[in-house]
C-alpha positions, 0 to 999 in steps of 0.5 A: 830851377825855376819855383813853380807856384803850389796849390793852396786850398783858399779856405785852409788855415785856422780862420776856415776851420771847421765850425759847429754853432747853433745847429749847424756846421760849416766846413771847407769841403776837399778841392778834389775836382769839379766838371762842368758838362755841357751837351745832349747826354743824359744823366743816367748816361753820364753816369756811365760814362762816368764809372767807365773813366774810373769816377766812381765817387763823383756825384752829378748836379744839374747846372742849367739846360743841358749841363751839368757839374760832376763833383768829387772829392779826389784830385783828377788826373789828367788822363781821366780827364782825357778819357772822359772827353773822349768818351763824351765826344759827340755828346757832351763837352768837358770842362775842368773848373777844379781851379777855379770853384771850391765847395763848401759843407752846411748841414745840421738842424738849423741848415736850412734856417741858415741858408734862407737868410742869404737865398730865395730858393724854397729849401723845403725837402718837400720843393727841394729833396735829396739830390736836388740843385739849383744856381742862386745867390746868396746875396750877391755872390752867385752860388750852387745849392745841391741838398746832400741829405736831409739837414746837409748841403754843398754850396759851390762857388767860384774860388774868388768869392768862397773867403767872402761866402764863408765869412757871410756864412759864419757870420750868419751861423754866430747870428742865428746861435744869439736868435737860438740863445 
């Protein structure tokens, strides 16, 4: 019989453990699935569209000029997957990128202190308040910046890229408890 490759979480392991310094935590958020939705179709619309296909835990970013992400923490079957499309036929295409983009968690008070080291998005709650997105980079890696709260965050990056974001991220968590202390 022939072994087929399994899933492996890339930020799993003791090196990518949740991590609480200086204000602020970073955590590898669940590789449950991720939508990229290109079309005409309106938020308010994907939304319903979403709760008939049974996504009801998914959240919607904005990802450009008529797309859109849709995030979640559980896996997505591939049936819900079809039914989706189908119901976006004619107004939307649907992508899986659960393979290929992972998320990752910054919250506490000093989150935005945290991410204005590595970005030029102004993350101010006044410019950028609760359920706001933007496609940035963090230095050179390129990156989605939705505000999931007041002092929390979800970064989404390519899979090939989230061992290096983390590490960057990390390490300026460590600099900023040396500024603190």
């Amino acid at each position: 019989m022939l072994d087929l490759p399994q899933h492996r979480p890339v930020l799993a392991g003791a090196a990518y453990a949740d991590i609480s310094e200086a204000g602020i935590r970073l955590e590898a958020l669940p590789e449950g699935h991720l939508l990229h939705v290109l079309g005409t179709i309106e938020p308010a619309a994907l939304a319903a569209e979403l709760v008939k296909a049974g996504l009801t835990n998914s959240s919607i970013r904005k990802a450009g000029f008529r797309q859109w992400f849709v995030a979640g923490d559980e896996p997505l079957p591939p049936a819900g997957l079809d039914a989706l499309a189908a119901a976006l036929a004619g107004k939307a295409f649907v992508m899986d990128q659960s393979h290929g983009r992972v998320r990752i968690g910054v919250s506490g008070r000093s989150s935005r202190l945290l991410l204005s080291k590595g970005t030029a998005i102004d993350l101010d709650p006044a410019v950028f308040p609760e359920g706001s997105s933007a496609m940035t980079m963090m230095g050179h890696i390129s990156v989605q910046i939705v505000r999931t709260g007041d002092d929390s965050f979800e970064l989404t990056v390519l899979r090939s890229f989230a061992e290096s974001l983390w590490d960057e991220l990390r390490h300026m968590a460590a600099s900023a408890e040396k500024e603190g202390a």
